[in-house]
Kinemage of the C-alpha trace (Angstrom):
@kinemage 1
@onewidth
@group {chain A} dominant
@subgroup {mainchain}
@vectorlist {calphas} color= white
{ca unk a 1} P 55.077 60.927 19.215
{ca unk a 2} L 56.619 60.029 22.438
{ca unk a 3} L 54.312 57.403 24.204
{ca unk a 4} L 54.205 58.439 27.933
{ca unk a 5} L 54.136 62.023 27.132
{ca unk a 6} L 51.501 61.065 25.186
{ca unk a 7} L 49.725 58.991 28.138
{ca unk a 8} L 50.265 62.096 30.895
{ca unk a 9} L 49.546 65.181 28.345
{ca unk a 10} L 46.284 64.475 27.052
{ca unk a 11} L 43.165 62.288 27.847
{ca unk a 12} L 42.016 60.529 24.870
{ca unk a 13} L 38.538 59.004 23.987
{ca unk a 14} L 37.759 56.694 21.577
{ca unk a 15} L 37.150 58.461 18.177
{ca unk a 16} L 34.144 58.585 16.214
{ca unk a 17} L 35.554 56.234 13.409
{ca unk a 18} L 36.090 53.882 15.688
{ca unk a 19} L 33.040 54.215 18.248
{ca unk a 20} L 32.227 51.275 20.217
{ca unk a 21} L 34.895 49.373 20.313
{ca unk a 22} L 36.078 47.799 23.434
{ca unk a 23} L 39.579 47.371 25.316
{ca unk a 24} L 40.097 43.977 23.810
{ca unk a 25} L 39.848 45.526 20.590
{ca unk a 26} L 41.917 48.174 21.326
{ca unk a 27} L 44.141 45.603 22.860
{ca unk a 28} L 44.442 43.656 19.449
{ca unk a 29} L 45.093 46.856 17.349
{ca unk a 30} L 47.833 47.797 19.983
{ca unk a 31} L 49.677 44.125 19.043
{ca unk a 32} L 48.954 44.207 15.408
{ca unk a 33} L 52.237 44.378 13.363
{ca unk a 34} L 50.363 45.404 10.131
{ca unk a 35} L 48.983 48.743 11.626
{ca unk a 36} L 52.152 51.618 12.091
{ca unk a 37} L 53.486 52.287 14.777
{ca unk a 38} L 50.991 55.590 15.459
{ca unk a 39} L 48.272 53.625 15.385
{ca unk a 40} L 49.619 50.757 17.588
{ca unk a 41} L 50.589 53.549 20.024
{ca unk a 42} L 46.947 55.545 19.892
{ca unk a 43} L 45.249 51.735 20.235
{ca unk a 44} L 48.024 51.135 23.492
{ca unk a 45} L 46.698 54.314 24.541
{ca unk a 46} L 42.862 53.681 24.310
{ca unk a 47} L 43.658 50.123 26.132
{ca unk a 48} L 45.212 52.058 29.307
{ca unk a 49} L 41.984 54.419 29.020
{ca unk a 50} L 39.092 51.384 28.686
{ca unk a 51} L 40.523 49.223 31.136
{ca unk a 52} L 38.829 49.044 34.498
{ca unk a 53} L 40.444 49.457 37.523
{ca unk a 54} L 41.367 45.751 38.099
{ca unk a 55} L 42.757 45.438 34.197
{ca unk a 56} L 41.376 42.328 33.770
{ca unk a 57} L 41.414 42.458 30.352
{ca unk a 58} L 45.123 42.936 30.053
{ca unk a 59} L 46.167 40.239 32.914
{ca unk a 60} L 43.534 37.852 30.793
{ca unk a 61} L 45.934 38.545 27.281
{ca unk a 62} L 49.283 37.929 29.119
{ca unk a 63} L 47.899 34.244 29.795
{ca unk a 64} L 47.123 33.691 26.759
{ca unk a 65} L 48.614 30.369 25.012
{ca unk a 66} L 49.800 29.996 21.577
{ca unk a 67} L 52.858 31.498 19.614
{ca unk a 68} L 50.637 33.983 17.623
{ca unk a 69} L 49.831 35.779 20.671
{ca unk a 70} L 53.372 36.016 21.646
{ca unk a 71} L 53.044 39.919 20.489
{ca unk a 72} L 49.892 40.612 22.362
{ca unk a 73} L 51.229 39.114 25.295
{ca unk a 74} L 54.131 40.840 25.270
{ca unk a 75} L 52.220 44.207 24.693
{ca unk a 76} L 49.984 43.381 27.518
{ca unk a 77} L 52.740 43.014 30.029
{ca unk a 78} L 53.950 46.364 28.616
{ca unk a 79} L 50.449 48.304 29.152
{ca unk a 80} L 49.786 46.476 32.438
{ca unk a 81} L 53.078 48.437 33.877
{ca unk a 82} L 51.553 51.527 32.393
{ca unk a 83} L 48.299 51.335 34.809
{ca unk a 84} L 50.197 51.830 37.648
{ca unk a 85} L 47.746 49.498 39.902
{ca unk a 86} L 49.287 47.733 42.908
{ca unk a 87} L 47.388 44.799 41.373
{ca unk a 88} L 49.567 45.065 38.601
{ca unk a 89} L 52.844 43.378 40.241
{ca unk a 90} L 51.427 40.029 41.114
{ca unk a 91} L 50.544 39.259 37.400
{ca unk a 92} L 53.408 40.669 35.890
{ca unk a 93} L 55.809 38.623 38.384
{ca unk a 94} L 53.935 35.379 36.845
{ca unk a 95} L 54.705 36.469 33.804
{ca unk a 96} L 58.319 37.454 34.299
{ca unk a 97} L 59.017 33.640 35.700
{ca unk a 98} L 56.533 32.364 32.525
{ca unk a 99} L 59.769 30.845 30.840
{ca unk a 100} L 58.788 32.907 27.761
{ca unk a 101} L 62.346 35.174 27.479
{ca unk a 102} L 59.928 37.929 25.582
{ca unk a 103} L 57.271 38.058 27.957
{ca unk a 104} L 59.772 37.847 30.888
{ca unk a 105} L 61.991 40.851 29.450
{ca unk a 106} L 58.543 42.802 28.847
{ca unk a 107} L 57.262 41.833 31.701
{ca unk a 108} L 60.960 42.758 33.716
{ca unk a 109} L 60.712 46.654 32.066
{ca unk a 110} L 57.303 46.859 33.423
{ca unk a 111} L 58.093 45.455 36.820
{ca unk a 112} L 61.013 47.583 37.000
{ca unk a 113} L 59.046 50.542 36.143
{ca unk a 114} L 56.727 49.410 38.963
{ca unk a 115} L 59.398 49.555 41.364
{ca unk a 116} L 60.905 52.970 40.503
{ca unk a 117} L 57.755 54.496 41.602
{ca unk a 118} L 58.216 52.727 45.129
{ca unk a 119} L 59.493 54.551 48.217
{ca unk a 120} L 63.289 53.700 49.875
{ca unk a 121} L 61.655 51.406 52.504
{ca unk a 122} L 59.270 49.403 50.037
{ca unk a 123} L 62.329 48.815 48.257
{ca unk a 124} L 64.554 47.839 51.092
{ca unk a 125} L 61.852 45.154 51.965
{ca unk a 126} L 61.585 43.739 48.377
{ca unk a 127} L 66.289 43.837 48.330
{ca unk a 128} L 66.294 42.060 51.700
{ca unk a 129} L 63.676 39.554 51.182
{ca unk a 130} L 63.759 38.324 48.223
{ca unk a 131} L 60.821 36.327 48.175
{ca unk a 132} L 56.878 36.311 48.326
{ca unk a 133} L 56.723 37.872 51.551
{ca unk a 134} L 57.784 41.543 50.072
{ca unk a 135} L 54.210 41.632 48.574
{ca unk a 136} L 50.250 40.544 49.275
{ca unk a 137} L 48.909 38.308 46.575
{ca unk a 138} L 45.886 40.036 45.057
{ca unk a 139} L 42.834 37.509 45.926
{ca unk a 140} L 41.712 38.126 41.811
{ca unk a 141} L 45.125 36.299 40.415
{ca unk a 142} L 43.344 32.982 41.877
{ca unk a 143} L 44.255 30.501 44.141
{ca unk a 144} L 46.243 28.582 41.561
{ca unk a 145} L 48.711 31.118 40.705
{ca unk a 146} L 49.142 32.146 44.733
{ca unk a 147} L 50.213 28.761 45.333
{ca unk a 148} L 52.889 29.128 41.784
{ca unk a 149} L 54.289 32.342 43.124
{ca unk a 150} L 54.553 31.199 46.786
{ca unk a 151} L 56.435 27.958 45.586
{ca unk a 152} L 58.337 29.138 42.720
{ca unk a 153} L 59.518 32.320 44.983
{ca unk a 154} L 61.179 29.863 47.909
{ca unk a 155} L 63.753 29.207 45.050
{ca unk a 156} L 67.373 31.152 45.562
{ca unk a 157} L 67.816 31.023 41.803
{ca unk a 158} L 64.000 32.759 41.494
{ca unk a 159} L 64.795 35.017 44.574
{ca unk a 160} L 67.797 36.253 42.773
{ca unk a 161} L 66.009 37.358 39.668
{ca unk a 162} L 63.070 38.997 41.667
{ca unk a 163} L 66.231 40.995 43.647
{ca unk a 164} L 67.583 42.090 40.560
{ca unk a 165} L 64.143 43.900 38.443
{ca unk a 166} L 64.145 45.174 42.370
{ca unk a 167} L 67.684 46.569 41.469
{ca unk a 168} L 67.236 47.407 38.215
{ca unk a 169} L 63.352 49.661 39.776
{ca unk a 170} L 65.921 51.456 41.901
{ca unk a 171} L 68.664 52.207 38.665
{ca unk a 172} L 65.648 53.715 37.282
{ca unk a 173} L 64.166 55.521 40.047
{ca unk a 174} L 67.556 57.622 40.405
{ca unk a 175} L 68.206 57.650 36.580
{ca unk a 176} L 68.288 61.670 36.416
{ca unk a 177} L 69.109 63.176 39.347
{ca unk a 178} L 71.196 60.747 40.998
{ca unk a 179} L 71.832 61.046 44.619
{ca unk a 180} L 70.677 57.419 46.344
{ca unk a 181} L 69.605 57.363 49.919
{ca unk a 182} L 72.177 55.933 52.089
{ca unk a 183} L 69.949 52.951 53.412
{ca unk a 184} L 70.039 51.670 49.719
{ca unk a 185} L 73.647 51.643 49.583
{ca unk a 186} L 74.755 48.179 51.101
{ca unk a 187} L 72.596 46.343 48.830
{ca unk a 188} L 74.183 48.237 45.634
{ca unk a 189} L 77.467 46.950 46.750
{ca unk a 190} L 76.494 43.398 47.798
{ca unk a 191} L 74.339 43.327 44.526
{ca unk a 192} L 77.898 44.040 42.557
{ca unk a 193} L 78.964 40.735 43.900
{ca unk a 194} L 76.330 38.714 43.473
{ca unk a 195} L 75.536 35.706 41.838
{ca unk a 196} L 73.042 36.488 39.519
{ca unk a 197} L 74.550 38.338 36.387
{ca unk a 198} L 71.858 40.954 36.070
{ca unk a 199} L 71.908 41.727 39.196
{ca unk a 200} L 75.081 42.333 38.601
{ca unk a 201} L 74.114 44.678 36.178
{ca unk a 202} L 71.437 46.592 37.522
{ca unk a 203} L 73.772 47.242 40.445
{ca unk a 204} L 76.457 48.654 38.431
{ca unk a 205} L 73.868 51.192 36.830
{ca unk a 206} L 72.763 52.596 40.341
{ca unk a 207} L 76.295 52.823 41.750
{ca unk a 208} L 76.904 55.110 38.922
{ca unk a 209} L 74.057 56.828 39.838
{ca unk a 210} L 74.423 56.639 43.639
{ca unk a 211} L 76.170 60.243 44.406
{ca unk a 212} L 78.820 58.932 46.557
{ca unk a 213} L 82.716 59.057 46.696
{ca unk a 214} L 82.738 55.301 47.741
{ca unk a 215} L 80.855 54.345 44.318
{ca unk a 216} L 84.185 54.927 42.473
{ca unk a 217} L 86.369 52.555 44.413
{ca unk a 218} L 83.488 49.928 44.305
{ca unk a 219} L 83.533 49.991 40.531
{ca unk a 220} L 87.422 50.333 40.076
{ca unk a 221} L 87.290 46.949 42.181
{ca unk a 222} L 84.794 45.213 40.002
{ca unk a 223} L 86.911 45.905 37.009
{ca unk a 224} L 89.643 43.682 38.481
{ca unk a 225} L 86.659 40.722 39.065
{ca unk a 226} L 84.688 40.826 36.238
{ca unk a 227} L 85.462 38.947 33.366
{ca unk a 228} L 82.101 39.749 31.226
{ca unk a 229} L 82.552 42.288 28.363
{ca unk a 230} L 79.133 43.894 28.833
{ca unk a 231} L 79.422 44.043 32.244
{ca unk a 232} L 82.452 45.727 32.129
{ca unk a 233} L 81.530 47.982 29.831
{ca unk a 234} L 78.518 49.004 31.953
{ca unk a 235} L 80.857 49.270 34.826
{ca unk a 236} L 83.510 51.781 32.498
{ca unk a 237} L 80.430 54.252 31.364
{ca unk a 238} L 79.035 54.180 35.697
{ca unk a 239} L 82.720 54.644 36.363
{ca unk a 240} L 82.857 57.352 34.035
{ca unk a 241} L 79.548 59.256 35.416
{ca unk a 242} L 80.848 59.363 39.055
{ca unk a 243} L 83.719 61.740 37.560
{ca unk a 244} L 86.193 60.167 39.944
{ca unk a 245} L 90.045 60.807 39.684
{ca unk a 246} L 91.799 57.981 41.439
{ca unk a 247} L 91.229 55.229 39.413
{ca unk a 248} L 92.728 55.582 36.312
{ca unk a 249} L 94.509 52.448 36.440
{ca unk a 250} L 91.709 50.147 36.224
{ca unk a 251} L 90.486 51.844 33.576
{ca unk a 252} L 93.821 51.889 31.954
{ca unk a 253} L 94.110 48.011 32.251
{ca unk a 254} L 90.950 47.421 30.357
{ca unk a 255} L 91.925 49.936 27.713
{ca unk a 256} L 94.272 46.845 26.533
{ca unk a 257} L 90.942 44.470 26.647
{ca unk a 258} L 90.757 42.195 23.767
{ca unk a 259} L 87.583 42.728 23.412
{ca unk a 260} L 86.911 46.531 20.781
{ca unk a 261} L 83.693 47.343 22.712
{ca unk a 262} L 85.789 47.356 26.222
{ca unk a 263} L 88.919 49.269 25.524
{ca unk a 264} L 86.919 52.100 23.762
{ca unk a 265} L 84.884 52.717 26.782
{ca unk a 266} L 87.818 52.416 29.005
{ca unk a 267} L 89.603 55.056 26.970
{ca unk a 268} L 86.398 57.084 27.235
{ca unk a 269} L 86.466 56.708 30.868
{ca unk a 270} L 90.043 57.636 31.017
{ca unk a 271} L 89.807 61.420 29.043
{ca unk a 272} L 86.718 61.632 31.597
{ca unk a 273} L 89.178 61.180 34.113
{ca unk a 274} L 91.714 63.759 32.104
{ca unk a 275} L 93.667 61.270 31.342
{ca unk a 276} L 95.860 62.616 28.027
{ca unk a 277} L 95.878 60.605 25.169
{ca unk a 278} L 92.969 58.486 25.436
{ca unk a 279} L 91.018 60.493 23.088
{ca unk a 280} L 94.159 61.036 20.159
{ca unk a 281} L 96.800 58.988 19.623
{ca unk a 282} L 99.475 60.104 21.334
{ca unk a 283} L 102.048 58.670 18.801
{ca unk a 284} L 101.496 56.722 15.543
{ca unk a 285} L 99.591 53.299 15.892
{ca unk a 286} L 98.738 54.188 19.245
{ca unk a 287} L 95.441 52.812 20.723
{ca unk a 288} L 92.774 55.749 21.325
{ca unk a 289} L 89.114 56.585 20.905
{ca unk a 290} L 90.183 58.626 17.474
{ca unk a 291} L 91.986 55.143 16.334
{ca unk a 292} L 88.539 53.129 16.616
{ca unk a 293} L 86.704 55.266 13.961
{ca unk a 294} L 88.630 53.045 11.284
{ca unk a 295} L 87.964 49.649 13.458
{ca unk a 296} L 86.166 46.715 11.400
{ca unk a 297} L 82.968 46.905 13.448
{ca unk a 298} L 80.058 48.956 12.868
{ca unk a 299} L 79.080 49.734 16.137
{ca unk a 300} L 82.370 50.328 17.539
{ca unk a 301} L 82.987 53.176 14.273
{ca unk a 302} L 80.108 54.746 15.753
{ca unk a 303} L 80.322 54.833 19.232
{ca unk a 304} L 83.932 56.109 18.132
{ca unk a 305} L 82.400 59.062 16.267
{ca unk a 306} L 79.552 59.613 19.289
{ca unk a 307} L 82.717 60.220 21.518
{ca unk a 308} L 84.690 62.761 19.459
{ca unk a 309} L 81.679 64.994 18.922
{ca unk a 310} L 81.309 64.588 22.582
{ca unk a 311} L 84.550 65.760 23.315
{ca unk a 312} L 84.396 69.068 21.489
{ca unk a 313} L 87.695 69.460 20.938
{ca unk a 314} L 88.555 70.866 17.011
{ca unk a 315} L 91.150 68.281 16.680
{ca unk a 316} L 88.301 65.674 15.846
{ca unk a 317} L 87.590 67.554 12.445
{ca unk a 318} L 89.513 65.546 10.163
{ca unk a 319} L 88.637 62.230 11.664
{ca unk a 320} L 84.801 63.199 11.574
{ca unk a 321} L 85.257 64.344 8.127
{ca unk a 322} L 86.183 60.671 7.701
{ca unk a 323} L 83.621 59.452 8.842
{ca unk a 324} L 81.241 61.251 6.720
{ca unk a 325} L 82.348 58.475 4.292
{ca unk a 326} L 81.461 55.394 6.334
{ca unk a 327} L 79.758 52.687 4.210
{ca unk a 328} L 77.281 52.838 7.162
{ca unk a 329} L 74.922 55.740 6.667
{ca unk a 330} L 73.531 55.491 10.443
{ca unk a 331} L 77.107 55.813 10.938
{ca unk a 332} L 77.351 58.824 8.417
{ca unk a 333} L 74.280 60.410 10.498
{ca unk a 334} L 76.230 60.214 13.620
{ca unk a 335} L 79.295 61.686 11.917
{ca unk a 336} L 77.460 64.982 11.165
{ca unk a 337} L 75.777 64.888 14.411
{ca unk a 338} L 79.114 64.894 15.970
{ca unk a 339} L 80.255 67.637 13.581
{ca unk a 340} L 77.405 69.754 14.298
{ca unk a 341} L 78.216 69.176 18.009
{ca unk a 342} L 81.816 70.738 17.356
{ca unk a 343} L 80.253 74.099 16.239
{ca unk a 344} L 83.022 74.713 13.548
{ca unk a 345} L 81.958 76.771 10.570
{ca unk a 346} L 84.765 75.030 8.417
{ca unk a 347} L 82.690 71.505 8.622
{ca unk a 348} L 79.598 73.096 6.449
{ca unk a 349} L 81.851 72.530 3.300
{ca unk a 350} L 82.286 68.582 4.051
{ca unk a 351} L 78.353 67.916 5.282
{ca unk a 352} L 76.380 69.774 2.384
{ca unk a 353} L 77.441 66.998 -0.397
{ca unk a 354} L 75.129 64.496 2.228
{ca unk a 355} L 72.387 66.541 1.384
{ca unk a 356} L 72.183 64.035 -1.820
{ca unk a 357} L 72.867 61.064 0.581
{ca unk a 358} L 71.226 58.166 -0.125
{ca unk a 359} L 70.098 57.279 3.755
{ca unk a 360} L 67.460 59.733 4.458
{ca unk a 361} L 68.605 59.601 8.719
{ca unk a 362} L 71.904 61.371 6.725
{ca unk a 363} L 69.852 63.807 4.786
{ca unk a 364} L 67.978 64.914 7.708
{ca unk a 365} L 71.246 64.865 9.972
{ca unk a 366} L 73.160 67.198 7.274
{ca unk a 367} L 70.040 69.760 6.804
{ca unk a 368} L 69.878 70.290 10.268
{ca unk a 369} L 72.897 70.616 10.958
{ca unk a 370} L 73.611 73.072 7.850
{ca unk a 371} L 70.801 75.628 8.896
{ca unk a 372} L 72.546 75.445 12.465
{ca unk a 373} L 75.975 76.747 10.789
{ca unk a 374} L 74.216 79.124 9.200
{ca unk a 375} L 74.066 78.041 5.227
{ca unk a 376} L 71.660 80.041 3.539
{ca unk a 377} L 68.949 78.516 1.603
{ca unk a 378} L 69.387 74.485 3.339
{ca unk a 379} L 65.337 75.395 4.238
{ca unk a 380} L 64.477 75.719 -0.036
{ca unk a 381} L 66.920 72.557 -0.256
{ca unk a 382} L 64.781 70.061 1.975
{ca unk a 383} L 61.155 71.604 1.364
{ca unk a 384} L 61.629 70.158 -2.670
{ca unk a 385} L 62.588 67.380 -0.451
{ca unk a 386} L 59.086 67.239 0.897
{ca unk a 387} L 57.805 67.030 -2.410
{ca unk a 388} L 59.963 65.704 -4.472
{ca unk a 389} L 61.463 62.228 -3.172
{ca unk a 390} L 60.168 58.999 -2.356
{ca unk a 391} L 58.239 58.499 0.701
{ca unk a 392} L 61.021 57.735 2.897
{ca unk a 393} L 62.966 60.670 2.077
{ca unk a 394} L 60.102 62.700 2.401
{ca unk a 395} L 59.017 61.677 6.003
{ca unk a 396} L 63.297 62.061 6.703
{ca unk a 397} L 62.306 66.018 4.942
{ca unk a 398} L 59.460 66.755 7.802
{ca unk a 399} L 61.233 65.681 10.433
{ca unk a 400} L 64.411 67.962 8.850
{ca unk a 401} L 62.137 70.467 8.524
{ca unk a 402} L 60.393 70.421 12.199
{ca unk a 403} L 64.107 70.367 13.538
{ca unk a 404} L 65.237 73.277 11.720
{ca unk a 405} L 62.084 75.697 12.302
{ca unk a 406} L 61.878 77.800 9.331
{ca unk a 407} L 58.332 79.322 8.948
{ca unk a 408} L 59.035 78.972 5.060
{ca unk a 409} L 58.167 75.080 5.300
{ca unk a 410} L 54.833 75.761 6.311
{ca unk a 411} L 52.705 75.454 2.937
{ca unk a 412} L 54.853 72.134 2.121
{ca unk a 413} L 54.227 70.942 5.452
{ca unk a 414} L 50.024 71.570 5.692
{ca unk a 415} L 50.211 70.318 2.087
{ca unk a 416} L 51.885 66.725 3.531
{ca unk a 417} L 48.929 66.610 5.994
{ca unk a 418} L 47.351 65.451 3.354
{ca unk a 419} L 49.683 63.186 1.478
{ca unk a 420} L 47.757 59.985 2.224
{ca unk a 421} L 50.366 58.446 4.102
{ca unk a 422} L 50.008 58.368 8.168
{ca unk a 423} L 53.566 58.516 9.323
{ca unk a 424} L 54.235 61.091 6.448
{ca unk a 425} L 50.840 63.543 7.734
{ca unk a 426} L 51.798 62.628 11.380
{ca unk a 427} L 55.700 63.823 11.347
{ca unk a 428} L 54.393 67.187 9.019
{ca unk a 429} L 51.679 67.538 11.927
{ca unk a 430} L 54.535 67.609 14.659
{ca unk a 431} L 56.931 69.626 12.525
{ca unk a 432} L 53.869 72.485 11.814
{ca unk a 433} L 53.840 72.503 16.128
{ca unk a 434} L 57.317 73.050 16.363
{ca unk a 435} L 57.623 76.036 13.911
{ca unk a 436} L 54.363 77.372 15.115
{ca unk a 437} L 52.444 80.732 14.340
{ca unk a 438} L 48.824 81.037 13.362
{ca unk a 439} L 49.861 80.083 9.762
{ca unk a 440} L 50.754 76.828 11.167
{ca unk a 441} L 47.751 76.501 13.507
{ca unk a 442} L 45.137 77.389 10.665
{ca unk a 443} L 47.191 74.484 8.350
{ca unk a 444} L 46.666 71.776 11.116
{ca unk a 445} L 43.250 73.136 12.696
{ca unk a 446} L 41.882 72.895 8.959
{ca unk a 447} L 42.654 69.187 8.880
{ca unk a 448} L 40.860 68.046 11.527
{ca unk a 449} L 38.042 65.919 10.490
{ca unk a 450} L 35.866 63.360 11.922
{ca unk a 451} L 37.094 61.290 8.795
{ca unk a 452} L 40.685 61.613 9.707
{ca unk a 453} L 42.860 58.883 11.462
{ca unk a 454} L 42.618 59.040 14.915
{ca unk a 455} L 46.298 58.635 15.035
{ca unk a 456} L 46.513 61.784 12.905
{ca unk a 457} L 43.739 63.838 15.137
{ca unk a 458} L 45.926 62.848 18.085
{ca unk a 459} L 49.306 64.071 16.255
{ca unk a 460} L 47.361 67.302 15.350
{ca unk a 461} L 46.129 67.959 18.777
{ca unk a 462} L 49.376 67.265 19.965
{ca unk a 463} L 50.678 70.038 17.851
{ca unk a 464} L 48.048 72.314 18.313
{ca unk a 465} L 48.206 72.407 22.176
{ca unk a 466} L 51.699 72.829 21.866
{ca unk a 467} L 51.349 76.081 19.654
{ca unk a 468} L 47.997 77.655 21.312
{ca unk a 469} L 49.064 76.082 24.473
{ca unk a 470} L 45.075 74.830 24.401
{ca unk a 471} L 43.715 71.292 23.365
{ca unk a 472} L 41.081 71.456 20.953
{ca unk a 473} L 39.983 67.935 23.080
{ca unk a 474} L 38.152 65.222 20.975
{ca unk a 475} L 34.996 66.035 19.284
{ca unk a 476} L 34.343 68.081 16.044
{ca unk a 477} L 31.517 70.637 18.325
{ca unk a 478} L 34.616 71.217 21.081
{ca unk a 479} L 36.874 71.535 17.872
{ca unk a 480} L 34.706 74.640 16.958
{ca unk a 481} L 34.631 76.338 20.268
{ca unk a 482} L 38.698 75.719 20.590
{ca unk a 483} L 38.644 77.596 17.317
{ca unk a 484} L 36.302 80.546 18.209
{ca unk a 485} L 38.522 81.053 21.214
{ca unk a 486} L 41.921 80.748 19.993
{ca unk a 487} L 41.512 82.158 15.815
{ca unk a 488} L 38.545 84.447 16.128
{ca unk a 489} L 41.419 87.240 16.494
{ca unk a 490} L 43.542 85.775 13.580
């Protein structure tokens, strides 16, 4: 289940199984790599309930020494962005300039997330600054680690990182709808010159996102500049998003880049631009996207094959169909994703032999994709799935079977609720809220138990409230008035 939609759609209390226990316990479920990942998620959750106001108990685990709490401090730094507390940035700049590259890249996301909630002038303080005087120093951090941030933060190599998680808070903040104030703009463009490399970086994201004709010719002239490859790739795809015509030849002089992972995203940027050629070979042996789905390197084979199904154009079919043969199967899973994407009836005959594929992403991929054409009896095909396989084709079969919404799956899918695995029960849980009906509700309403896993009761509340649009909420006396009021008429 998705983690913030979890956070902002329901308000969880601690269930009866696990009754007393504090945020620090919470906290060390939430970093415990032998739990799955539901459970580390519903303990995350519980921590950002638990914790008071000043989240002591989070800022205390982010301090804490020793490499085997290198995961809880690293979760810590996560949650403490979660809280949204204007406490919250002093800590989490300590632990960005900790040294510790994990913490510091958790401890970035969370900053940056910090920042995107900011308004333009809060943001064009922190940008021109650069140093401790964009924020007040909470008096709980403690004298000693005022004086650390006040020092360390009168460094231009220190200033420069700070400006950049600024940057990359504002590439965030304008990550959907685009359109960048104006006052923001000067600092985009400085920021593509600067020093630092993610700055660098972050500035390239929010130029693509910035709205403006101007954004084009910035990025067409830090393709002649740059001499990074993920840079440059970064500045292709923001190139790419600002759909603009007129510069086609600095794309065009990276398509010849040495480097696979450059020239395919300058040819993408190029048929963006409607530029023919880029996506086919125009003659034999001729570099384009289609070319790359034969290329040595995993990744680039599939970014290939995410680019032809993006272009919807029938002439990818027989390189797809190619692809459906990759020695990769996440690569095979993107093949029929892309094919699916196409919307050709013709393809159903190459995807149904990955019904027997031995990845189960494929499986899944090719079911879904199947019912979409059309192909009669797929549903049948994937339910014995559900049944039949070993565990991690039958978690691959839920989520199939969630995806493809046949009301058919129902019995097999109730009947996984209770198949003693969590990740199995909790996938089954979200498929039976997808495909909905009260023979869906019934199969999930039955299962909840005081004895359950709490990561399971959240899955099935989850699915409930999205069928009944109603949460059943926490406890096993409101779980029997939600049922009075939403099955006494079933």
């Amino acid at each position: 289940m998705r983690f913030a939609a979890a956070i902002l759609g329901l308000a969880l209390a601690v269930m009866p199984a696990y009754a007393g226990e504090s945020a620090g316990d919470w906290l060390y479920r939430a970093a415990d790599p032998g739990l799955s990942r539901r459970e580390r998620e519903f303990a995350a959750r519980q921590v950002l309930m638990l914790a008071d106001d000043s989240a002591s108990i989070i800022v205390a685990a982010m301090r804490e020494a020793g490499p085997e709490n290198a995961l809880r401090r690293q979760v810590a730094a996560r949650l403490l962005g979660e809280t949204a507390l204007p406490t919250a940035e002093a800590p989490l700049l300590e632990a960005f300039f900790s040294g510790d590259p994990s913490l510091a890249e958790a401890a970035g996301a969370s900053l940056a997330k910090i920042y995107s909630r900011l308004d333009v002038d809060a943001l064009l303080a922190r940008l021109r600054r650069g140093g401790h005087e964009a924020w007040t120093i909470p008096g709980g951090i403690g004298a000693a680690g005022d004086d650390w941030l006040a020092l360390s933060l009168d460094q231009a190599a220190v200033k420069g990182r700070f400006r950049s998680i600024v940057m990359r808070g504002v590439a965030r903040k304008y990550a959907e709808g685009g359109g960048i104030p104006g006052q923001l703009l000067p600092a985009i463009w400085d920021g593509l010159l600067d020093a630092d490399r993610e700055m660098r970086l972050y500035s390239i994201q929010a130029a693509g996102k910035s709205g403006v004709v101007s954004a084009g010719e910035k990025l067409a002239s830090f393709l002649y500049v740059e001499n990074d490859p993920e840079l440059l790739i970064a500045a292709l795809r923001a190139l790419a998003e600002t759909r603009s015509l007129d510069h086609g030849e600095a794309a065009e002089r990276q398509a010849a880049h040495s480097n696979p992972g450059v020239a395919i995203e300058a040819l993408a940027t190029l048929d963006a631009m409607g530029y023919g050629g880029a996506m086919f070979p125009a003659s034999p042996g001729a570099r384009s996207i289609a070319s790359f789905v034969s290329h040595p390197s995993t990744p680039i084979r599939r970014r290939a094959i995410e680019l032809l199904g993006g272009g919807k154009n029938p002439a990818a079919l027989e390189y797809l169909e190619a692809a459906l043969f990759d020695r990769v199967g996440a690569n095979r899973a993107a093949a029929v994703r892309a094919l699916a994407g196409l919307g050709l009836p013709g393809a159903a005959g190459a995807v149904s032999p990955l019904l027997r594929d031995g990845w189960p992403e494929t499986r899944t991929e090719a079911a879904v994709a199947l019912a979409g054409m059309g192909v009669i009896g797929v549903a049948a095909r994937v339910i014995d799935q559900l049944t039949g396989e070993s565990l991690p084709f039958r978690r691959a079969a839920a989520a199939a079977l969630g995806r493809i919404g046949d009301a058919r799956a129902v019995p097999a899918l109730a009947a996984a609720l209770d198949a003693g695995d969590l990740e199995l029960a909790c996938l089954a849980a979200e498929a039976l809220g997808s495909i909905g009906g009260s023979g869906a509700g019934a199969g999930l309403h039955s299962r909840l138990s005081p004895d359950a896993d709490p990561a399971l009761i959240d899955a099935i509340r989850l699915a409930l409230g999205r069928i009944y649009r109603d949460d059943p909420g926490v406890s096993p006396e409101s779980w029997k008035t939600w049922a009075r009021r939403n099955m006494r008429s079933q």
